[in-house]
C-alpha positions in Angstrom: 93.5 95.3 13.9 97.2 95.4 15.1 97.5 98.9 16.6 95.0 97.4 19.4 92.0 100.1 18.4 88.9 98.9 19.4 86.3 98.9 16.3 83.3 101.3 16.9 80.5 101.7 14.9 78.6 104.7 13.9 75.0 104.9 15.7 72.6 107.4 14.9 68.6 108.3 16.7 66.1 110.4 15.3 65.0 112.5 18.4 61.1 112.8 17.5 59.4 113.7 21.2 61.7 112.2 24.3 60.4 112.6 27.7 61.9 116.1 29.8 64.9 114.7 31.9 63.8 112.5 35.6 63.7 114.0 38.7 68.0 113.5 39.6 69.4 114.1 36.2 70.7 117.9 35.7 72.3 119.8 33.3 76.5 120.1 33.8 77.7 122.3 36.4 81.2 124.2 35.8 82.6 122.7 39.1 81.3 119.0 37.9 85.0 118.4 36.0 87.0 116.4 38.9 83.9 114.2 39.4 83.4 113.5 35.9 86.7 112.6 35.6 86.8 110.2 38.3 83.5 108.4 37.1 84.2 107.8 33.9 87.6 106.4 35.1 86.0 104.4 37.2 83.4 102.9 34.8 85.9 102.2 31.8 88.1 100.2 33.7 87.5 96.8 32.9 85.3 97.6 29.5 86.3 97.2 26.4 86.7 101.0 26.5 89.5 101.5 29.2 92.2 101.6 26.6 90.4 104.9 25.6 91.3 106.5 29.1 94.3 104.5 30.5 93.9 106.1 33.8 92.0 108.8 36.2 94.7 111.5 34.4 93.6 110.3 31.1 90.7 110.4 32.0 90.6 114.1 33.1 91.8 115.0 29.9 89.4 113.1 27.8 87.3 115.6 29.7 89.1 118.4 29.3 89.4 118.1 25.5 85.8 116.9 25.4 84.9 120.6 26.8 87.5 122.5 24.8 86.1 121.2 21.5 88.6 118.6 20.6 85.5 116.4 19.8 82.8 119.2 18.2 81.5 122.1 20.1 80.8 121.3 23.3 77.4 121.4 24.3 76.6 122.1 27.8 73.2 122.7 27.7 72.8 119.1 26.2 75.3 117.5 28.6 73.7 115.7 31.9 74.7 114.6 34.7 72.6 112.1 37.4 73.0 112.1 40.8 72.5 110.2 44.0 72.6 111.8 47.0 73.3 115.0 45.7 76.7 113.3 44.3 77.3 112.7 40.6 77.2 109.1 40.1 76.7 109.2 35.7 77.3 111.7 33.0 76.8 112.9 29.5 78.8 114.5 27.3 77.3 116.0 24.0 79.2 117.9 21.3 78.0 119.4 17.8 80.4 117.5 15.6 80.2 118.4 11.9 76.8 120.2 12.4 75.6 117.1 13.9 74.8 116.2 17.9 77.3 113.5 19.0 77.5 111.7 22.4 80.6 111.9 23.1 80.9 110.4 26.7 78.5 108.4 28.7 79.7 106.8 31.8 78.0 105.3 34.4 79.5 104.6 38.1 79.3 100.4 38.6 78.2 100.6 42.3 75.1 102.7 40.1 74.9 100.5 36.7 71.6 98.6 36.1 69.7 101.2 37.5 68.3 103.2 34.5 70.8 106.0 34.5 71.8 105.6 31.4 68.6 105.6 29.6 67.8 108.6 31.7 70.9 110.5 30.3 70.3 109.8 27.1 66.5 110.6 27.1 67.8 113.8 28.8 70.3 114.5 26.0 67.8 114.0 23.5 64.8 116.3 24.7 67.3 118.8 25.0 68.5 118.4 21.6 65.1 118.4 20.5 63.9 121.5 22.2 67.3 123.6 20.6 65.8 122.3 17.0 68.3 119.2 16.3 66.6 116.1 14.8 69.3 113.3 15.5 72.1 112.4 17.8 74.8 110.0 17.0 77.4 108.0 18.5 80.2 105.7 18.3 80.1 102.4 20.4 82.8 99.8 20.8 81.5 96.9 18.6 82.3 94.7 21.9 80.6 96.6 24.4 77.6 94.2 24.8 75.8 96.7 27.6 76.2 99.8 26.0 75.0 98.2 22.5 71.5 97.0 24.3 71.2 100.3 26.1 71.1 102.5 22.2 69.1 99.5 20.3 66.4 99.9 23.0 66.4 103.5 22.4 66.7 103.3 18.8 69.9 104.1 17.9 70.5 102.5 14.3 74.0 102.0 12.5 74.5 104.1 9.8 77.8 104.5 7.5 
């Protein structure tokens, strides 16, 4: 690895019957795109992931491109966001990516980390995905990103090839 990439691997859920989305998780507003931007900035930096971003104007294009279809279709109505005092504070980004669902972003603020947000996104993504007919959702996680890696095995993401 000399180009300084970090290795992800390829995880993958079946959807089966996830719960409907918790009372402070809601589907992604057009005007949502500044705070998204600053919250994932803010919860990359330190992570094996901040290379990814670089900086709050990388990550407003990360973004960007993830809602312009650099990554897939984006899917709106299977991307969340979670919000404490009616402030976005975690969000999920979902795009079809060769016919497939894919998580493309999930960020959580620190000050909120711990607190189930994550989970709740993801279950959110899923029942959505589920009620438009998909079956799976797949990801990629940094091999190194302990947390994130705990969060899919306990929902059930598996590595595939």
């Amino acid at each position: 690895m000399t180009s300084g990439t970090p290795v992800r691997s390829r995880l993958q859920a079946a959807l089966g019957t996830p719960p409907p989305p918790p009372p402070g998780v809601r589907p992604l507003a057009d005007g949502d795109l500044p705070a998204l931007a600053a919250l994932m900035w803010d919860a990359y930096r330190g992570t094996p992931d901040e290379p990814d971003v670089g900086s709050i104007t990388g990550a407003v294009r990360e973004v960007r491109l993830t809602m312009d279809g650099e990554y897939g279709t984006f899917l709106p109505a299977a991307s969340f966001v979670a919000e404490y005092d009616e402030r976005p504070v975690a969000g999920a980004l979902v795009t079809l990516y060769r016919d497939v669902p894919l998580l493309a972003f999930l960020f959580v603020a620190p000050s909120h980390a711990g607190n189930g947000l994550g989970q709740a996104l993801v279950q959110a993504v899923m029942h959505a995905l589920a009620e438009q007919g998909h079956d799976a959702l797949t990801l990629a996680v940094t091999r190194r990103n302990r947390r994130a890696r705990r969060l899919y095995d306990r929902l059930g993401f598996v590595e595939v090839p």
